[in-house]
N, C-alpha and C positions, 0 to 999 in steps of 0.2 A: 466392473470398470474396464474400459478397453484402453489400448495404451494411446490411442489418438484423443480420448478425452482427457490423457493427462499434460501438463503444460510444465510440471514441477516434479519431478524422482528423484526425491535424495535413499540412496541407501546406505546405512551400515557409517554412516558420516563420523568423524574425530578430527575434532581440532583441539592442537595441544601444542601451551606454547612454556615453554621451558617445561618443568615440574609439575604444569599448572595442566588439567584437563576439562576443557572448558567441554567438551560430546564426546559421547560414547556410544558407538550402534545406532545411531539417531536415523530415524526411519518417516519420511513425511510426501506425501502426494497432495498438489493442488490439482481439481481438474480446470479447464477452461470455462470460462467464466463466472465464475464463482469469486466470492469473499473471503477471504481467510483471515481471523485475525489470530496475532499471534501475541500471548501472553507468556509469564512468569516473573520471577521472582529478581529481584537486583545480582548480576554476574550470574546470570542460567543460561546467558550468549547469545539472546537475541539478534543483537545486531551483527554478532559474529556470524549467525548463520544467513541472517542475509548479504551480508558479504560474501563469504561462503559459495554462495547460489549465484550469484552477478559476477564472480570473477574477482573478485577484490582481496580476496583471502584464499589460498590453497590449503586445501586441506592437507590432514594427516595422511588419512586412509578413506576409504568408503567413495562412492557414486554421488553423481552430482548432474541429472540428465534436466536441459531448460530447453523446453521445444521438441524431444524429441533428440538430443543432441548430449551426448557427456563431454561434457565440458572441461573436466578434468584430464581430457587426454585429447582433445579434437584441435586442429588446425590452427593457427592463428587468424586465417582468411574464414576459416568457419567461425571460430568464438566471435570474431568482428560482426557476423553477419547476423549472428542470433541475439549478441547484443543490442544490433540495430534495433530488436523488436522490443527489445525491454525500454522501458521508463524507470527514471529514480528520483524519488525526493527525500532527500538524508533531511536528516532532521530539525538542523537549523535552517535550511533554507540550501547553502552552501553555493549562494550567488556570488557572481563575482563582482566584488564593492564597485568596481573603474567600468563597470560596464553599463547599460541603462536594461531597464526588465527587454524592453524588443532586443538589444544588443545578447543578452546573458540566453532568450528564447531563440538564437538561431547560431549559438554557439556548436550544437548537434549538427544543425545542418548544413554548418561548414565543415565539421571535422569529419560527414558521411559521405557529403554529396558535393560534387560542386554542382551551385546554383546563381538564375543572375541576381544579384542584390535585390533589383524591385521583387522577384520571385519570395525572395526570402521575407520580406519584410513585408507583405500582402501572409504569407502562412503564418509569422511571427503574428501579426496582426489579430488570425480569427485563432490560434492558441491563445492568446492574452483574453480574446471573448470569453472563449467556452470553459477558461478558469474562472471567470466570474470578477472578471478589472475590470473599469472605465477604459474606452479607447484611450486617453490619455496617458494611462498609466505605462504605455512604452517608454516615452521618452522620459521616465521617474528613474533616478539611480535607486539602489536599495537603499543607500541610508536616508529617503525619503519617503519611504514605506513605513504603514504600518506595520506590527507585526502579524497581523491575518492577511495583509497584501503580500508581505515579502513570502507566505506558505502561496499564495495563489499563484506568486511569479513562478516559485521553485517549479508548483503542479504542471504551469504552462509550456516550461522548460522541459520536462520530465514527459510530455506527451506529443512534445514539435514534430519526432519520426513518426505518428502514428502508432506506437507501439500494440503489442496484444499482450503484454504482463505489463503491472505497473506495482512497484515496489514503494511502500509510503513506509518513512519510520517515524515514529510517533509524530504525524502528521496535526494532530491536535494539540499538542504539547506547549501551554503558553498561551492559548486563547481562552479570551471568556466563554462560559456558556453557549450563549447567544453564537457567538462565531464558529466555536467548536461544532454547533449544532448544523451549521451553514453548509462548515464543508463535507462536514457528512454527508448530508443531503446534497452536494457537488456530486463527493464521491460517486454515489448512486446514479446519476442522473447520466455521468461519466463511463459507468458502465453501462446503463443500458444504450445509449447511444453511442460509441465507441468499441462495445462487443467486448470488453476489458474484461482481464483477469486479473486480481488485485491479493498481492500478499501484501498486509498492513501490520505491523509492530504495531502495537498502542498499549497503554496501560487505563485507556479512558472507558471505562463500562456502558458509559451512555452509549459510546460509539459501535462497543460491543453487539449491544443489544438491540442497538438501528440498525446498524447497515451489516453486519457478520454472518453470511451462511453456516459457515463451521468458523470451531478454535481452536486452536493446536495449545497447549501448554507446554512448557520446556521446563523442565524441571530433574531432575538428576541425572541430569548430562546429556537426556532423551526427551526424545514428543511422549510425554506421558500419556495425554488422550487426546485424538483430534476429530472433533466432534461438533454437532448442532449443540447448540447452547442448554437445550433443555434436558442433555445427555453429561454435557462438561458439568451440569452445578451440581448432577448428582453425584460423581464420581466423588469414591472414596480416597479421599489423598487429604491431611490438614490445610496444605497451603490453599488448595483447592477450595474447600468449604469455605474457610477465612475468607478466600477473594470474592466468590459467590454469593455467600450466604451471610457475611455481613449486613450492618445498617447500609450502607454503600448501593450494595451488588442489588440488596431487596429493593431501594428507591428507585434504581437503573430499571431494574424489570418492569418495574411495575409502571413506570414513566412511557417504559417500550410499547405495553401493553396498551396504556391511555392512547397512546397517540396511532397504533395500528387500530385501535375500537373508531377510533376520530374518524380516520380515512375511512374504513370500514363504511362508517353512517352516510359520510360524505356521497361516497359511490352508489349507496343502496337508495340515496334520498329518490323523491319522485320529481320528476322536472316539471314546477309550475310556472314556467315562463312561458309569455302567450308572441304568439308569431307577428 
């Protein structure tokens, strides 16, 4: 690995708040464009460490490099500028109620850039597309959304600067199947046409196992293994096994399986359509 394919260098990371030590030594590299999902156990600090890494949390101790940049000691005219490149969508959405989804999607591009209104609201426009809303859905407040439009407004929001990292936390959290399976397949579609690097919190397996190049685990107080999935289910750890090799983890796989044999067929079929 060369340090320009990495986009994410945490080293030696501690976060500790009172008495309480949520990392220890915690050691994780994403490279560029790639999947990461990130799992573990209830309070293993998940979303601590993706605060952590976006600036929203200072650490104790340890390295903290996004872009090429530590973060933990660099400029405020730099940390603004490498933030520009990230996207976030927290969890519940974290739009703002008084705003409408095109208002909440060019909230970034007022507070980076100044632009003229129609500017803004033509790019508000084709981010509200490429998350997967009816042109409509700008002039919708959130509490007129679904709850799988208001993750698509967040997404919309979360991608308006163009970013090259994008930060999801449990991005599927609260959709049915059906939906959850959607924006998987968004995600994906998202990265390859966007060129995205994507760190994903999820606790969701289906998600895991569709769209996840590697997995990091967090688990006593470190990335225990970060790994391609067919490396993470064997590792020896209990929590591990339990998440993996459950009823659960086995229907995920195997679901994964069905649907990459599907595509598979699909691509290899012979074309009999006549000209």
């Amino acid at each position: 690995m060369t340090a320009a394919e990495t986009v994410i260098e945490v080293r030696g990371l501690r976060n500790q708040f009172g008495a309480q030590v949520v990392h220890d030594d915690l050691d994780l590299d994403i490279r560029r464009g790639e999947i990461v999902g990130v799992v573990g156990g209830s309070g293993s600090g998940k979303s601590v460490l993706l605060r952590s890494i976006i600036g929203l949390n200072r650490p104790a101790a340890g390295s903290v490099k996004l872009l090429g940049t530590e973060m933990t000691s660099a400029s405020e005219a730099r940390r603004n500028e490498v933030e520009r490149r990230c996207g976030v969508l927290f969890q519940n959405g974290a739009l703002f109620s008084s705003l409408t989804v095109a208002e909440n999607t060019m909230v970034p591009m007022r507070e980076h850039y100044r632009l003229p209104q129609a500017m803004m609201e033509r790019f508000a426009a084709l981010k509200i597309a490429l998350a997967g809303l009816p042109e409509n859905a700008g002039a919708k407040y959130p509490s007129e959304l679904s709850g799988g439009m208001v993750k698509r407004a967040a997404l919309a929001r979360s991608i308006a600067l163009d970013p090259d990292i994008l930060f999801l936390d449990e991005p599927t959290a609260g959709l049915d199947p059906i939906g959850a399976a959607a924006f998987d397949q968004l995600i994906l579609t998202l990265r390859e046409s966007l060129g995205l690097t994507v760190f994903l919190i999820t606790h969701d397996l289906d998600t895991l196992y569709t769209i996840c190049d590697r997995v990091a685990v967090l688990s006593q107080k470190r990335v225990l293994v970060a790994d391609t999935l067919d490396k993470v289910e064997r590792y020896d750890d209990p929590w591990v096994q339990d998440y993996f090799q459950g009823p659960r983890g086995r229907s995920a796989e195997l679901a994964a399986h069905k649907a990459q044999a599907g595509r598979s067929s699909a691509a290899s079929a012979p074309n009999t359509g006549t000209r």
